[in-house]
C-alpha positions in Angstrom: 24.1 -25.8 -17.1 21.7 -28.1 -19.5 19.8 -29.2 -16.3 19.5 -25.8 -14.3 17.9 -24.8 -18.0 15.9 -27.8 -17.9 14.9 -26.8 -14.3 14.1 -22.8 -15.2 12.2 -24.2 -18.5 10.1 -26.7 -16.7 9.0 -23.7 -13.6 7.9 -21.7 -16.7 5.7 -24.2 -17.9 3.4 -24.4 -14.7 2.6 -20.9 -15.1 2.4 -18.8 -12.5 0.0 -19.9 -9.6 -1.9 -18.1 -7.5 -1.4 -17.0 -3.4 -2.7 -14.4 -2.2 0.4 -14.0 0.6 3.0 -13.5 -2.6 0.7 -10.9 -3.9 1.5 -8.5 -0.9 5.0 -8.1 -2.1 4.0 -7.9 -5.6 2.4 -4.5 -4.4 5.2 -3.4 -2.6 6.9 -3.7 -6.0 4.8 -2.8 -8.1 4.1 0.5 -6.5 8.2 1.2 -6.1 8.1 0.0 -10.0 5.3 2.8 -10.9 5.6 5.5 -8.5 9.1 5.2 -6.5 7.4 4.5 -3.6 8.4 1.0 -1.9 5.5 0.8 0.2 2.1 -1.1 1.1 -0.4 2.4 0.2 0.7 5.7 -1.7 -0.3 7.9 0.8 -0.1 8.4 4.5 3.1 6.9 5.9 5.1 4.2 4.0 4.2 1.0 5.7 6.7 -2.2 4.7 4.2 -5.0 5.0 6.4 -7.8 3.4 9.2 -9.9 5.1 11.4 -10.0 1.6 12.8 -6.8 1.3 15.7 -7.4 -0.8 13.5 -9.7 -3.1 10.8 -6.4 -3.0 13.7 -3.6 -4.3 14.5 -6.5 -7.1 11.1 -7.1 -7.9 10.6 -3.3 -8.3 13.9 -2.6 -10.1 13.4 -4.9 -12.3 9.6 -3.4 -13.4 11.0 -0.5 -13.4 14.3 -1.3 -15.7 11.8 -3.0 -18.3 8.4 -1.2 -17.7 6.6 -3.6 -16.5 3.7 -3.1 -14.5 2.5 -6.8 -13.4 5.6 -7.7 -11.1 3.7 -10.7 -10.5 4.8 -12.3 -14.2 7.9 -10.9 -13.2 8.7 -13.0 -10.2 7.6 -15.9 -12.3 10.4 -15.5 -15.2 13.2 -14.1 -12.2 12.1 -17.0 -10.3 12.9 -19.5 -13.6 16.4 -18.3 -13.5 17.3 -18.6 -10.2 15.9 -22.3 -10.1 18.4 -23.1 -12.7 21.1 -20.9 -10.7 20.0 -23.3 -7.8 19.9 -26.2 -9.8 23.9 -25.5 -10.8 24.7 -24.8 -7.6 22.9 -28.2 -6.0 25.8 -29.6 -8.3 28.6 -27.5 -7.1 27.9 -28.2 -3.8 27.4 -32.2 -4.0 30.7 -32.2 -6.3 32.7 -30.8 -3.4 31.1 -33.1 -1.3 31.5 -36.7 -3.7 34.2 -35.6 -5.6 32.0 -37.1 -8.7 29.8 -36.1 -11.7 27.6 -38.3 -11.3 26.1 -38.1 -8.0 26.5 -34.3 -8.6 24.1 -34.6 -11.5 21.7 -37.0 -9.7 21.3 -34.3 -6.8 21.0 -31.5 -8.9 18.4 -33.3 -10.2 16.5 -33.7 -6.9 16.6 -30.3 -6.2 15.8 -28.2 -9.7 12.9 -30.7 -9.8 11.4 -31.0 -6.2 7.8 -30.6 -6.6 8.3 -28.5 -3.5 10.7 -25.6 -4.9 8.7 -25.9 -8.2 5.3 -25.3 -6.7 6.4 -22.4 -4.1 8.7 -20.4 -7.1 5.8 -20.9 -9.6 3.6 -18.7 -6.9 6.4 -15.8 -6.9 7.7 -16.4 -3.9 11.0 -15.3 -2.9 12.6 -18.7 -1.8 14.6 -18.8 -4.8 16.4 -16.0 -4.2 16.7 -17.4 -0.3 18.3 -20.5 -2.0 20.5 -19.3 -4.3 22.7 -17.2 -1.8 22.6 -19.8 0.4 23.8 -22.3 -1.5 26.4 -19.8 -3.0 27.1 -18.3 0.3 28.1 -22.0 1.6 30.1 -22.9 -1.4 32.1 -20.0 -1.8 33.0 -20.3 1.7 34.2 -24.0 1.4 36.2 -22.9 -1.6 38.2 -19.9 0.3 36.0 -16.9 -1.8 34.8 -15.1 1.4 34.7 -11.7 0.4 31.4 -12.8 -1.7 30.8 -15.3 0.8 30.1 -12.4 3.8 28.9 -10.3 1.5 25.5 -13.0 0.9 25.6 -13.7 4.4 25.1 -9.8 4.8 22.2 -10.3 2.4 19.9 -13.3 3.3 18.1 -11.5 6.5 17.4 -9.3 3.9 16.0 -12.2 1.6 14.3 -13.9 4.4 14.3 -13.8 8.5 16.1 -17.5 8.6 18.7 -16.0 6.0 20.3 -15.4 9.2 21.1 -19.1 9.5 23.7 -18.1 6.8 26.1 -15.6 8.8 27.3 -18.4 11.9 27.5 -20.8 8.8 29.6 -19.0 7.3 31.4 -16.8 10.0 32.1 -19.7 11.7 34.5 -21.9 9.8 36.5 -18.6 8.1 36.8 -17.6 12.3 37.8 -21.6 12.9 40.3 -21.8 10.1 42.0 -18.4 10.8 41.0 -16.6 7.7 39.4 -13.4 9.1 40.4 -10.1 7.6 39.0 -6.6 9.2 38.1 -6.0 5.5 35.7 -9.2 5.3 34.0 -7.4 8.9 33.3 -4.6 7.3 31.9 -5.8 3.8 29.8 -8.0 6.4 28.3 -4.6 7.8 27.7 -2.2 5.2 24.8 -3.8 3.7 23.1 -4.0 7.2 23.9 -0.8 8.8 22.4 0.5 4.9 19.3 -1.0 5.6 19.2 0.4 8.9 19.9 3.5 8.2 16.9 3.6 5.3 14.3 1.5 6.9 14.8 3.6 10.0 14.2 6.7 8.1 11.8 5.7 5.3 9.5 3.2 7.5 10.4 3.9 10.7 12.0 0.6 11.5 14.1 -1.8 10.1 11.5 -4.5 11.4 9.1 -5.0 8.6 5.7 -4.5 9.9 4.1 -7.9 8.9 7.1 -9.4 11.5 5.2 -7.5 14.1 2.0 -8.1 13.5 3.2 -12.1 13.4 4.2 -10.8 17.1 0.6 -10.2 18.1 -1.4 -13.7 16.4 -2.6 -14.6 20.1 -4.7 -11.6 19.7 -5.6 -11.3 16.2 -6.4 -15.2 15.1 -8.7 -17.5 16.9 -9.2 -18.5 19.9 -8.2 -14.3 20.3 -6.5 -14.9 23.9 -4.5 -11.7 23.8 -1.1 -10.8 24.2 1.6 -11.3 22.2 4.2 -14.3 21.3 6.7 -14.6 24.1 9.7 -15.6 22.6 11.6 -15.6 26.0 9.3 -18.2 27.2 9.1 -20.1 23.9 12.6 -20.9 24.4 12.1 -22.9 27.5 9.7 -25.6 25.3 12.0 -25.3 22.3 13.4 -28.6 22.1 10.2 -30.5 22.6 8.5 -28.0 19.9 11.7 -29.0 17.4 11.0 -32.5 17.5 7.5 -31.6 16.6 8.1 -29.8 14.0 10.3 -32.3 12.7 8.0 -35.3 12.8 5.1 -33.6 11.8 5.1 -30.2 9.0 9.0 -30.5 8.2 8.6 -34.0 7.9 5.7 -34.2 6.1 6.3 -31.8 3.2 10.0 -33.9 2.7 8.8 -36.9 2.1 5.3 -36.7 0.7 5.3 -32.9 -1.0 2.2 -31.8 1.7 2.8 -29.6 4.6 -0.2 -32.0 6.5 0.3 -35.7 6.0 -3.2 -35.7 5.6 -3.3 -34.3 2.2 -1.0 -36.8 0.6 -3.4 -39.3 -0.8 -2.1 -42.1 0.7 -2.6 -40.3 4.2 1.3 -41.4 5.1 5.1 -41.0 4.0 6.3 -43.1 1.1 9.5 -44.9 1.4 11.3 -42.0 0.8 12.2 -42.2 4.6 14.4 -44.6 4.4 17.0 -42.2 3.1 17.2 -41.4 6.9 18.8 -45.2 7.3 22.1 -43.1 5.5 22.5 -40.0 8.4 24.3 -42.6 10.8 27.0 -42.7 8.2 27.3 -39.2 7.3 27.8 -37.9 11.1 29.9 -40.6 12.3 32.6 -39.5 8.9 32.1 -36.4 9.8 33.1 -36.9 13.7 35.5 -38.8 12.6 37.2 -36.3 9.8 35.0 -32.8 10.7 35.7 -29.8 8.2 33.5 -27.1 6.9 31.8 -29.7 5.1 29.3 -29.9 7.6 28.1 -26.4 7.3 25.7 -27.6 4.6 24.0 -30.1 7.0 23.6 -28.0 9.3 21.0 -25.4 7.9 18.2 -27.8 7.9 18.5 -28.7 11.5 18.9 -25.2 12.2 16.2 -24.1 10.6 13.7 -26.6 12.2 15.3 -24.9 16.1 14.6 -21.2 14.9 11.1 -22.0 13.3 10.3 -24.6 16.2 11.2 -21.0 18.5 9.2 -18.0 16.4 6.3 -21.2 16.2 4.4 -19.3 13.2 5.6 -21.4 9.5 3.8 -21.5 6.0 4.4 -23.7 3.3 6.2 -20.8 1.4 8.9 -21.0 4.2 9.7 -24.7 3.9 12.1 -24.2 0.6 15.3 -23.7 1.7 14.7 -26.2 4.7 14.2 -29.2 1.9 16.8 -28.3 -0.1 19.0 -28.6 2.4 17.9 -31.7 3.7 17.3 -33.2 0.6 21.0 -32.9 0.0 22.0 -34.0 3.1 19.6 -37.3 2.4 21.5 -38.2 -0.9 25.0 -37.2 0.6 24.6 -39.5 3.5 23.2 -42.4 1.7 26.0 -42.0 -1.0 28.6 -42.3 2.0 26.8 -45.6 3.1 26.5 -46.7 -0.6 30.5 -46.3 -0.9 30.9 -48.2 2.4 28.9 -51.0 1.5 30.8 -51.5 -2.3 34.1 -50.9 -0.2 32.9 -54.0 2.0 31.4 -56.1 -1.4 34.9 -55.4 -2.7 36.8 -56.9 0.1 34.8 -59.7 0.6 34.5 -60.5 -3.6 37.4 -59.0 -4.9 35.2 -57.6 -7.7 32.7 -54.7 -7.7 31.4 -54.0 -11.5 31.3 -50.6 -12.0 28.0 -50.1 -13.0 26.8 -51.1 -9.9 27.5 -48.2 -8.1 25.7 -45.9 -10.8 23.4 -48.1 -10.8 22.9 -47.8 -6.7 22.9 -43.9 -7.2 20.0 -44.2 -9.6 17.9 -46.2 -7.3 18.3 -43.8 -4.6 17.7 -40.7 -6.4 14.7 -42.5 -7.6 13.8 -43.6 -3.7 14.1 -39.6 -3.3 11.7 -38.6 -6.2 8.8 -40.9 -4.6 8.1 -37.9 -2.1 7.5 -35.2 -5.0 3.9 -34.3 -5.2 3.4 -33.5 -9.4 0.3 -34.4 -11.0 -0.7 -35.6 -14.9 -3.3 -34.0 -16.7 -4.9 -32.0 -13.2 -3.3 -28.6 -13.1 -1.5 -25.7 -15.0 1.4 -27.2 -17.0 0.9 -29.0 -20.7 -0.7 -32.1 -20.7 2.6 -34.1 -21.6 4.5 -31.9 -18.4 3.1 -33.0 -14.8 1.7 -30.3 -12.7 3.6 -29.3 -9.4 0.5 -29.7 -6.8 0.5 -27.4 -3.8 2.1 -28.2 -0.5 -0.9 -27.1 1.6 -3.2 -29.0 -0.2 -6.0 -29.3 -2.9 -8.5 -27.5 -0.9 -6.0 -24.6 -0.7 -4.8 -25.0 -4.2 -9.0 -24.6 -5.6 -9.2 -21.7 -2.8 -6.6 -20.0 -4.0 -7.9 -20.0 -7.8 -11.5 -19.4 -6.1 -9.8 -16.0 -4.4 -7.5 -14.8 -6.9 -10.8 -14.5 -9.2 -13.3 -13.2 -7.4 -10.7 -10.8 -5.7 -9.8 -9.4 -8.8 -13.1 -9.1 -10.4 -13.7 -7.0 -7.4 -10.8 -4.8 -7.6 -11.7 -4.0 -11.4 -15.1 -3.0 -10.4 -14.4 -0.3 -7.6 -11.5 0.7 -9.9 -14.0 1.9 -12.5 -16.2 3.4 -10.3 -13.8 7.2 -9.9 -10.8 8.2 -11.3 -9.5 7.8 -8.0 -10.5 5.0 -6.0 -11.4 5.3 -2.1 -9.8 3.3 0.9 -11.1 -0.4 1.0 -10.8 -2.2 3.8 -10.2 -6.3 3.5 -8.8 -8.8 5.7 -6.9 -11.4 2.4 -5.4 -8.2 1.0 -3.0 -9.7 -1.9 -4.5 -10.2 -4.4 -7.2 -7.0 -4.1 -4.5 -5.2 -3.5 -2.5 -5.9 -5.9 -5.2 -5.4 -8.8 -6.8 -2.2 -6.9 -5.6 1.4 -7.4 -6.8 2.5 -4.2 -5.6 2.1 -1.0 -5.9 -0.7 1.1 -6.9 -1.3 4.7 -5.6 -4.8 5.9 -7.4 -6.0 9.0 -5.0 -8.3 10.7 -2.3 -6.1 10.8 0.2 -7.0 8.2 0.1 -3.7 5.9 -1.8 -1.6 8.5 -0.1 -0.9 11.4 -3.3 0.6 12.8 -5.8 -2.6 12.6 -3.9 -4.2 15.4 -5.6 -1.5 18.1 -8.5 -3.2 17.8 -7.9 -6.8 18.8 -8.6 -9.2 20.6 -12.4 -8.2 19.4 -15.1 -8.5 22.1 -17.3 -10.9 22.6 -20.1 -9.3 20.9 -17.9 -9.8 17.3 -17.1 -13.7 18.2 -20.4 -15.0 19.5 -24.2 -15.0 19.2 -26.9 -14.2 21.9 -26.7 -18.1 22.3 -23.0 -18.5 22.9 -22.2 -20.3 19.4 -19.4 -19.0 17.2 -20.7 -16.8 14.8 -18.1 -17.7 12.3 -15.4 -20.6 11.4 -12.7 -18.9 10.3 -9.7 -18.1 11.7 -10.2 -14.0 12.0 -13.0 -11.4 12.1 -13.4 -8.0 11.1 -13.8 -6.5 14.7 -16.7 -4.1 13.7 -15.2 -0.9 15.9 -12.7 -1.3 13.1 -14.8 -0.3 10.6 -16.4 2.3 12.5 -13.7 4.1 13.3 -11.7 4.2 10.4 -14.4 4.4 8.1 -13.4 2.9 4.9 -14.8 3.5 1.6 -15.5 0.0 0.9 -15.8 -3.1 3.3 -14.7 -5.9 0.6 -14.4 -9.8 2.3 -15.8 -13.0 2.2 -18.9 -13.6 4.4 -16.7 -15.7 6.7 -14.8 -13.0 7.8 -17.7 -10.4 8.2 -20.5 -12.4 9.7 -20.3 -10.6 13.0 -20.8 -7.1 10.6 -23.9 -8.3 8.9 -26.1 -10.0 11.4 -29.8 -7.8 12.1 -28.9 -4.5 14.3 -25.8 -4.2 13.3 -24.4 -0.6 13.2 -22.3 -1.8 10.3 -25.3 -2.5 8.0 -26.7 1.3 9.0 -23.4 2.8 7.5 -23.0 0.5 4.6 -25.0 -1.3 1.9 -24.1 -3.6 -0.6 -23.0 -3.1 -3.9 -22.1 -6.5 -5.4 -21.2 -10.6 -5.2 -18.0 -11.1 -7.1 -17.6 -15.0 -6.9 -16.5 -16.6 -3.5 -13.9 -16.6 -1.4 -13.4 -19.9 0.7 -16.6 -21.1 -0.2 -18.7 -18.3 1.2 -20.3 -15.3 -1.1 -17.3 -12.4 -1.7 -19.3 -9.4 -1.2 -18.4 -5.8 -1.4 -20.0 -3.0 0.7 -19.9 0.8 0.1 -20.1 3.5 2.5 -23.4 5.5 2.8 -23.3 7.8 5.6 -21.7 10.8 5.6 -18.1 11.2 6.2 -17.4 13.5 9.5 -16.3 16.9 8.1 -12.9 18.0 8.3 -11.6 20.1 11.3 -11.4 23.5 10.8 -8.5 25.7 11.9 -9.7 28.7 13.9 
């Protein structure tokens, strides 16, 4: 209990970070926390624009028990307590593995403290949540509790997509070892057929609409080819896509802290890899004595199939997958740590005790090589090191960069009516978030509308010359704007360049109002409608 403090204590001290992506579920909650209304915009039809709906009605509830409106500090302190649930739990589940204290603690160790987990909890995310009813779900299984072990399983979808992983983890052994009940089925289903029920009637679908819009990147994200992901075909290339995955993103942010090998500041994996040396050990005791034990190594692998399948990851997703993996490291080397003393012993007669300790030490130490923390360079106190950001410094001053200048620009167009207008932006977090109005989100996420207008024609993606008129990733198609005629036009140049160039009918509707600081290095402007709405239909 002393280290899962330890663990919550040190996530509080980092403060809460900035990403723009958490801030579209602080919305969500925040609105549900203030007006009862779980949803992306007060008015029109309630659009669910995050993928964390259980973590979103928590959020909320929890703003609403204590009045809280920024449900962004709240994610921060919830998050602090379910690290150090996670933290406890990392120990419960290594204990039934070794048998031991102090492996247990070593582990627990590992994970309460991966620079990974701290980093991705200090933004809000929901991966703590994911975590902790995983890691619960699994243990409670292993010790014969599987009324609350179903009842998670039930849950995690809800937490997470790959909190699906959980249900054949768990359903599987409880089928195996002859423990299913018809009462264990139908806990399994009523939180489920709940959410169906409710999402179907409140949003129209229990698929979250940022899930769909994922559906449709081809069209909305550059090179803008069209059509949507094929997951039928994707399956044909999904072992060769796996292996990918595993040497490059998955592997990467395990043993150096960065999703891109090329961030880590020594441009390759430390010697943390050599924890791998240990998996030969753990499968060939587990094929030679299998039991449910192997449930917990199987998530990671899992979750590298059904993320090398949907093919769209972010950092915030990796959690849960390192975790696991982390665990499954330590186990393994542990098991080829007790053969090697058992082989010392025969051959010397005499193993000191401390030796072993002493072996656990240096691999836990071998493990904390791939953290990413920082001294003096980030959030926490100066004496406390600084969790740095799995995608990177440029990300990590991008996201400070953002989070400013979006909120600067959300207070000014709040001030500017008692009721703000509709803005339309394509990084809609943060502005969100701190705006009262509501929002327009471009690529599709929130607006379920946006997606009608991509891919955008050539006219919006290249000059007269044939050259690119922008670098980033996605444009703000300008038939967009046109038709649905927001209020306010508020994005980084990057994403608007195609709007602004001479002739454009954009700059004949609109005119700028103001430069609120930057936004991936180019100028965060904000324009305001100045032609005429088109009056309102009039009943004959």
């Amino acid at each position: 209990m002393g280290l899962g403090a330890a663990a919550g204590a040190f996530l509080l001290s980092q403060h809460l970070q900035p990403c723009d992506d958490a801030y579209i579920t602080f919305r969500h909650a925040r609105n549900l926390a203030r007006h009862l209304r779980p949803a992306w915009n007060l008015e029109g039809p309630p659009v669910l624009g995050s993928t964390s709906p259980a973590f979103l009605f928590l959020l909320g509830g929890l703003g609403f028990l204590f009045g809280v409106d920024r449900v962004d500090q709240v994610a921060l302190a919830l998050n602090a307590v379910l690290l150090a649930a996670v933290t406890v739990l990392a120990y419960l589940v290594t204990r039934d593995l070794t048998a031991r204290a102090g492996p247990s603690l070593l582990a627990a160790l590992l994970v309460g403290f991966n620079s990974v987990n701290v980093s991705i909890l200090s933004q809000g995310f929901e991966a703590g949540l994911l975590l902790a009813a995983l890691l619960a779900g699994l243990y409670l299984m292993r010790t014969g509790r599987d009324l609350p072990a179903v009842l998670l399983a039930s849950a995690a979808p809800l937490i997470r997509p790959e909190g699906i992983l959980l249900t054949p983890l768990v359903w599987v052994p409880i089928l195996f070892h002859r423990r299913f009940r018809p009462h264990l089925l139908a806990a399994y289903l009523v939180l489920p057929l709940a959410w169906l029920v409710f999402s179907a009637f409140y949003y129209g679908s229990p698929v979250p609409q940022s899930i769909r819009a994922r559906s449709a990147e081809p069209s909305v994200f550059r090179p803008y080819e069209g059509g949507r992901v094929d997951l039928r075909q994707r399956l044909s290339s999904i072992a060769p896509e796996t292996a990918t995955l595993a040497r490059h993103a998955a592997g990467s942010i395990l043993f150096t802290g960065y999703q891109r090998l090329k961030d880590a500041p020594s441009g390759r994996a430390g010697p943390a890899w050599l924890t791998l040396l240990g998996l030969p050990a753990l499968w060939l005791a587990l094929l030679r004595r299998p039991d449910a034990r192997i449930a917990y190594f199987l998530y990671a692998p899992l979750f590298l199939v059904l993320y090398a399948w949907i093919g769209h990851r972010e950092a915030w997703y990796f959690p849960s997958f390192v975790t696991f993996a982390v665990l499954t490291l330590f186990y393994g080397c542990v098991v080829t740590l007790d053969h090697g003393w058992t082989l010392v012993q025969r051959l010397a007669g005499f193993v000191p005790p401390w030796l072993p300790v002493l072996s656990w030490v240096a691999l836990t130490v071998l493990l904390l090589s791939a953290n990413n923390y920082a001294f003096d360079d980030g959030p926490a106190p100066r004496h406390l090191p600084s969790a740095r950001n799995p995608r990177g410094e440029r990300v990590e001053r991008a996201e400070r960069e953002r989070f400013n200048g979006y909120r600067r620009a959300a207070g000014f167009l709040n001030r500017r009516g008692t009721r703000p207008a509709p803005a339309l932006i394509s990084e809609v977090g943060i502005f969100g978030f701190f705006y009262r109005g509501d929002v327009i989100d471009t690529v599709g996420l929130c607006t379920p509308e946006a997606l009608a207008y991509y891919p955008p024609p050539a006219s919006d993606i290249w000059d007269e010359e044939g050259r690119p008129l922008t670098d980033m990733d996605n444009l703000t198609p300008t038939r967009m704007v046109l038709d649905l005629k927001p209020a306010y036009v508020v994005n980084g140049l990057g994403f608007i360049r195609n709007l602004v160039r001479p002739g454009s009918p954009f700059l004949r509707d609109y005119a700028l109002i103001g430069t609120f600081g930057t936004a991936w290095g180019d100028p965060l402007l904000v324009y305001e409608r100045i032609a005429p709405a088109p009056p309102a239909a009039s009943g004959s």
